[in-house]
C-alpha positions as CSV (number, residue, x, y, z in Angstrom):
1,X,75.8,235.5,-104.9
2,X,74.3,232.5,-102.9
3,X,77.7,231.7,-101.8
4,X,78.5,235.2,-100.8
5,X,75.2,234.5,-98.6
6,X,76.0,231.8,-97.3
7,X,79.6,232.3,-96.2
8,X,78.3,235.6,-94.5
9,X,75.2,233.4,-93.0
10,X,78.0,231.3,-91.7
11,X,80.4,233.7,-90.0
12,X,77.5,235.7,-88.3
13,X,76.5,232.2,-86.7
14,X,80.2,231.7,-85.7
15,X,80.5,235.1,-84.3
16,X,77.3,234.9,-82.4
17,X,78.4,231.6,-81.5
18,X,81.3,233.1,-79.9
19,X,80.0,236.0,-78.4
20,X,77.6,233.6,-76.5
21,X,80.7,231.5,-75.9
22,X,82.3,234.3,-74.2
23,X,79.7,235.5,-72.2
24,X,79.2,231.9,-70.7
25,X,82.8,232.0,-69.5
26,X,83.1,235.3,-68.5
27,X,79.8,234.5,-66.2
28,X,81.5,230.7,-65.0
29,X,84.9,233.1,-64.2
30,X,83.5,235.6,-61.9
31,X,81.7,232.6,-60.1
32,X,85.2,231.1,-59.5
33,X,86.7,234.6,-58.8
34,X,84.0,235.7,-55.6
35,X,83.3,232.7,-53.8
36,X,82.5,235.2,-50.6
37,X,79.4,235.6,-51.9
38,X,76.7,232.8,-51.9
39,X,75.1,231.8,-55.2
40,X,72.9,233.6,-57.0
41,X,69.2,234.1,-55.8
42,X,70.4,231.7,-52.6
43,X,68.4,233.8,-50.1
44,X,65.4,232.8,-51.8
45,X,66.4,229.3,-52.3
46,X,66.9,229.6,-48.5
47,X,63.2,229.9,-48.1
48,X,62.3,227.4,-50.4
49,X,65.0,224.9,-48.1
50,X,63.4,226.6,-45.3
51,X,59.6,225.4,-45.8
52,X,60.6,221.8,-47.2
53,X,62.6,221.3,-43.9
54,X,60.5,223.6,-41.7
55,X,59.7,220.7,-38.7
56,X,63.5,219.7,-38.7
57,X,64.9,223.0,-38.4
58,X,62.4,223.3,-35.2
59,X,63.3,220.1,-33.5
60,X,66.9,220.4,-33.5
61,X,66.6,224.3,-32.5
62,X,64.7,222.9,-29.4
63,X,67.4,220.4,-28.5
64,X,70.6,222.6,-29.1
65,X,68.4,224.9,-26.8
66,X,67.7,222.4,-24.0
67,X,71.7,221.4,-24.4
68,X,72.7,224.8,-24.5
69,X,70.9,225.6,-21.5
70,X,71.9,222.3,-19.5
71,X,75.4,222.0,-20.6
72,X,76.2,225.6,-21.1
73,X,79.0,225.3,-23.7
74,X,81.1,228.1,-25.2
75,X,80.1,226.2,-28.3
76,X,78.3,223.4,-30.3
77,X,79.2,222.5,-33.6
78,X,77.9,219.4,-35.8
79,X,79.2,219.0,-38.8
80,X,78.5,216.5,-41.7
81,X,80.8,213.3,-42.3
82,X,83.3,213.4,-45.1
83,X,82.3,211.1,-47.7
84,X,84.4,208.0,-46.0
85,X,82.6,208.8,-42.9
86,X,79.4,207.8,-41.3
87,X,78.1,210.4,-38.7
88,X,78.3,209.1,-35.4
89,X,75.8,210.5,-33.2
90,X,77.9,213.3,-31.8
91,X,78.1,216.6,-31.4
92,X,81.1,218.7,-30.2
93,X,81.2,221.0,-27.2
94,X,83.3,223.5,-25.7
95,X,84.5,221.0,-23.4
96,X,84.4,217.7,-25.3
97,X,81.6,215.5,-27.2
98,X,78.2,214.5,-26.6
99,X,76.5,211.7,-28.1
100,X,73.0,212.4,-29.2
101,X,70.2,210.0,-28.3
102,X,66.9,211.4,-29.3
103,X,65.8,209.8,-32.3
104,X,63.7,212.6,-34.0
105,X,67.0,214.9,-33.6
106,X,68.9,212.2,-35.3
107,X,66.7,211.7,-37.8
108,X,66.1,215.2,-38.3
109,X,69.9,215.9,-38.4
110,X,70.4,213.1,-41.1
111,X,67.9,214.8,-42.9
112,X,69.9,217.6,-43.1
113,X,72.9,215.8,-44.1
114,X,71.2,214.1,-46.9
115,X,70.1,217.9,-48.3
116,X,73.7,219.0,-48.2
117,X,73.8,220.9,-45.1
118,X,77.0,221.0,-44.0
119,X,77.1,221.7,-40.4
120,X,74.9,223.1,-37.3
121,X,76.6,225.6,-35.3
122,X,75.4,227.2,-31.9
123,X,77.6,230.1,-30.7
124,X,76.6,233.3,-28.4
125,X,72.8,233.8,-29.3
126,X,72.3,231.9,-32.2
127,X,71.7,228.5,-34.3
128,X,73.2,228.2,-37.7
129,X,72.0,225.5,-40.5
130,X,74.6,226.4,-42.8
131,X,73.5,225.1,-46.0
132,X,76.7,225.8,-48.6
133,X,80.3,227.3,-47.2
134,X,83.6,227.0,-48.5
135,X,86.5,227.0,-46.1
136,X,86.1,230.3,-45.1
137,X,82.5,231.4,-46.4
138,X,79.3,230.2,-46.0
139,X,75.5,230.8,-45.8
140,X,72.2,229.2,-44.9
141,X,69.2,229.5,-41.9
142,X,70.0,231.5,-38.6
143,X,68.0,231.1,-35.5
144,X,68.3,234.0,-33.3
145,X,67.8,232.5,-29.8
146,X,67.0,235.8,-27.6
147,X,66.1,237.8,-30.8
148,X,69.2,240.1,-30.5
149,X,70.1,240.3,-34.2
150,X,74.1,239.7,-34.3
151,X,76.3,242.5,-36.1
152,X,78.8,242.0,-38.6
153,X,81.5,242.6,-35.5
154,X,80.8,239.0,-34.4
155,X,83.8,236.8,-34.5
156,X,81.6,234.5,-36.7
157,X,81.6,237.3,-39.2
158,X,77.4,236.7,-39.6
159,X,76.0,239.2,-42.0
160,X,72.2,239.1,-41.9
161,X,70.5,239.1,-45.3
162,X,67.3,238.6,-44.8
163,X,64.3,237.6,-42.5
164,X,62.8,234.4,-43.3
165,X,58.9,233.6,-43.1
166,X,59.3,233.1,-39.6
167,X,60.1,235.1,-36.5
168,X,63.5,235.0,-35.2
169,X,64.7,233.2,-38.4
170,X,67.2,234.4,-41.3
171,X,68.9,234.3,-44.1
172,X,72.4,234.7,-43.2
173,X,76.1,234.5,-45.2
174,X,79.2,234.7,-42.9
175,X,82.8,235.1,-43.8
Protein backbone atom coordinates (compact mmCIF):
# COMPACT_ATOMS: atom_id res chain seq x y z
CA UNK A 1 0.00 0.00 0.00
CA UNK A 2 2.96 2.57 0.64
CA UNK A 3 4.13 1.95 -2.69
CA UNK A 4 0.76 2.38 -4.28
CA UNK A 5 1.14 5.91 -2.35
CA UNK A 6 4.05 6.72 -3.37
CA UNK A 7 3.92 5.96 -7.09
CA UNK A 8 0.55 7.99 -7.10
CA UNK A 9 2.48 10.85 -4.89
CA UNK A 10 5.00 10.64 -7.71
CA UNK A 11 2.91 11.01 -10.88
CA UNK A 12 0.68 13.86 -9.34
CA UNK A 13 4.10 15.75 -8.83
CA UNK A 14 5.02 14.86 -12.53
CA UNK A 15 1.76 15.97 -13.86
CA UNK A 16 1.67 19.12 -11.87
CA UNK A 17 5.16 19.47 -12.94
CA UNK A 18 3.96 19.50 -16.38
CA UNK A 19 1.04 21.35 -16.25
CA UNK A 20 3.32 24.15 -14.81
CA UNK A 21 5.70 23.27 -17.57
CA UNK A 22 3.16 23.96 -20.10
CA UNK A 23 1.80 26.95 -18.86
CA UNK A 24 5.38 28.59 -18.72
CA UNK A 25 5.72 27.89 -22.42
CA UNK A 26 2.48 28.60 -23.52
CA UNK A 27 3.05 32.21 -21.74
CA UNK A 28 7.00 32.56 -23.31
CA UNK A 29 5.04 31.54 -26.91
CA UNK A 30 2.55 34.27 -27.05
CA UNK A 31 5.40 36.71 -26.01
CA UNK A 32 7.31 35.60 -29.26
CA UNK A 33 4.00 35.43 -31.21
CA UNK A 34 2.73 39.54 -30.55
CA UNK A 35 5.74 41.50 -30.44
CA UNK A 36 3.30 44.66 -31.46
CA UNK A 37 2.53 44.97 -28.22
CA UNK A 38 5.01 46.29 -25.51
CA UNK A 39 5.72 44.17 -22.45
CA UNK A 40 3.65 43.60 -19.93
CA UNK A 41 2.78 46.41 -17.35
CA UNK A 42 5.40 48.69 -19.62
CA UNK A 43 3.27 51.78 -19.31
CA UNK A 44 3.84 51.71 -15.68
CA UNK A 45 7.45 50.82 -15.98
CA UNK A 46 7.33 53.99 -18.24
CA UNK A 47 6.68 56.08 -15.28
CA UNK A 48 8.92 54.52 -13.08
CA UNK A 49 11.79 55.30 -16.21
CA UNK A 50 10.05 58.52 -16.38
CA UNK A 51 10.88 59.80 -12.67
CA UNK A 52 14.52 58.20 -12.50
CA UNK A 53 15.28 60.19 -15.71
CA UNK A 54 12.87 63.06 -15.15
CA UNK A 55 15.88 66.14 -15.59
CA UNK A 56 17.24 64.33 -18.79
CA UNK A 57 14.10 63.87 -20.56
CA UNK A 58 13.69 67.86 -19.90
CA UNK A 59 17.02 68.99 -21.10
CA UNK A 60 17.09 67.26 -24.35
CA UNK A 61 13.27 68.27 -24.94
CA UNK A 62 14.55 71.89 -24.64
CA UNK A 63 17.39 71.41 -27.13
CA UNK A 64 15.46 69.38 -29.85
CA UNK A 65 13.04 72.41 -29.28
CA UNK A 66 15.63 75.25 -29.71
CA UNK A 67 17.02 72.98 -32.94
CA UNK A 68 13.70 72.44 -34.14
CA UNK A 69 12.88 75.86 -34.08
CA UNK A 70 16.29 77.17 -35.50
CA UNK A 71 16.96 74.60 -37.99
CA UNK A 72 13.39 73.67 -38.92
CA UNK A 73 13.87 70.12 -40.07
CA UNK A 74 11.28 67.75 -41.46
CA UNK A 75 12.89 65.55 -38.95
CA UNK A 76 15.43 64.64 -36.08
CA UNK A 77 16.31 61.32 -35.26
CA UNK A 78 19.15 59.99 -32.74
CA UNK A 79 19.58 56.74 -32.42
CA UNK A 80 21.81 54.56 -30.16
CA UNK A 81 25.20 53.00 -31.50
CA UNK A 82 25.24 49.39 -32.37
CA UNK A 83 27.32 47.57 -29.96
CA UNK A 84 30.65 48.15 -32.29
CA UNK A 85 29.86 51.65 -32.30
CA UNK A 86 30.55 54.61 -30.19
CA UNK A 87 27.94 57.49 -30.52
CA UNK A 88 29.41 60.38 -32.11
CA UNK A 89 27.87 63.47 -31.11
CA UNK A 90 25.36 63.65 -33.99
CA UNK A 91 22.13 63.91 -34.67
CA UNK A 92 20.43 63.42 -38.11
CA UNK A 93 18.23 66.05 -39.83
CA UNK A 94 16.09 66.29 -42.69
CA UNK A 95 18.80 67.81 -44.53
CA UNK A 96 21.92 66.26 -43.21
CA UNK A 97 23.74 65.85 -39.59
CA UNK A 98 24.42 68.07 -36.78
CA UNK A 99 27.00 67.58 -34.33
CA UNK A 100 25.89 68.22 -30.76
CA UNK A 101 28.04 70.40 -28.48
CA UNK A 102 26.18 71.07 -25.27
CA UNK A 103 27.60 68.99 -22.71
CA UNK A 104 24.48 68.50 -20.42
CA UNK A 105 22.62 67.17 -23.77
CA UNK A 106 25.35 64.86 -24.29
CA UNK A 107 25.60 63.67 -21.12
CA UNK A 108 21.94 63.48 -20.79
CA UNK A 109 21.69 61.55 -24.11
CA UNK A 110 24.43 58.99 -22.93
CA UNK A 111 22.37 58.61 -20.09
CA UNK A 112 19.81 57.45 -22.05
CA UNK A 113 21.82 55.15 -24.03
CA UNK A 114 23.29 53.55 -21.04
CA UNK A 115 19.26 52.71 -19.84
CA UNK A 116 18.62 51.17 -23.12
CA UNK A 117 16.81 53.73 -24.94
CA UNK A 118 17.10 53.21 -28.24
CA UNK A 119 16.53 56.38 -30.15
CA UNK A 120 15.10 60.06 -29.83
CA UNK A 121 12.90 61.05 -32.51
CA UNK A 122 11.30 64.51 -33.26
CA UNK A 123 8.69 64.51 -36.06
CA UNK A 124 5.50 66.98 -36.63
CA UNK A 125 4.56 67.99 -32.95
CA UNK A 126 6.27 65.67 -30.95
CA UNK A 127 9.54 64.19 -29.06
CA UNK A 128 9.82 60.48 -28.68
CA UNK A 129 12.23 58.62 -26.05
CA UNK A 130 11.55 55.37 -27.31
CA UNK A 131 12.62 53.08 -24.68
CA UNK A 132 12.12 49.28 -26.36
CA UNK A 133 11.10 48.78 -30.26
CA UNK A 134 11.59 46.10 -32.54
CA UNK A 135 12.05 46.78 -36.21
CA UNK A 136 8.74 47.85 -36.77
CA UNK A 137 7.29 48.42 -33.07
CA UNK A 138 8.12 50.31 -30.36
CA UNK A 139 7.11 52.23 -27.18
CA UNK A 140 8.44 54.57 -24.55
CA UNK A 141 7.93 58.73 -23.36
CA UNK A 142 6.15 61.18 -25.89
CA UNK A 143 6.54 64.85 -25.54
CA UNK A 144 3.77 66.63 -27.10
CA UNK A 145 5.36 69.95 -28.20
CA UNK A 146 2.05 72.23 -28.92
CA UNK A 147 -0.14 69.86 -26.80
CA UNK A 148 -2.07 68.61 -29.91
CA UNK A 149 -2.40 64.91 -29.03
CA UNK A 150 -1.41 62.91 -32.34
CA UNK A 151 -4.01 60.28 -33.71
CA UNK A 152 -3.35 56.83 -34.72
CA UNK A 153 -3.58 58.32 -38.58
CA UNK A 154 0.00 59.63 -38.08
CA UNK A 155 2.48 58.20 -40.47
CA UNK A 156 4.46 57.32 -37.23
CA UNK A 157 1.60 55.10 -36.35
CA UNK A 158 1.77 56.69 -32.43
CA UNK A 159 -1.03 55.25 -30.32
CA UNK A 160 -1.24 57.14 -27.03
CA UNK A 161 -1.56 55.02 -23.93
CA UNK A 162 -1.40 56.93 -21.30
CA UNK A 163 -0.68 60.41 -19.72
CA UNK A 164 2.38 60.43 -17.70
CA UNK A 165 2.74 62.44 -14.22
CA UNK A 166 3.46 65.33 -16.19
CA UNK A 167 1.63 67.68 -18.53
CA UNK A 168 2.15 67.24 -22.20
CA UNK A 169 3.92 63.85 -21.49
CA UNK A 170 2.88 60.09 -22.44
CA UNK A 171 3.10 56.79 -22.57
CA UNK A 172 3.04 55.97 -26.08
CA UNK A 173 3.50 52.46 -28.38
CA UNK A 174 3.74 53.00 -32.16
CA UNK A 175 3.69 50.54 -34.97
Amino acid sequence: MKTFRTCCLGTLIAICTLVIGVLVLMLAVGRLMNPNSPPRQAAMRMEEYFQRDHASFLIVRDYLIDVKDEHNPDFIRIWRPTLSEQFDNTMSLGHGHLIIEDEAVLQAIHHFFANRYSGIMVSNNTIRFQRWSTLDNGWGALYVIDRTIPHSESPERITILEPLSTESWYFYQSG
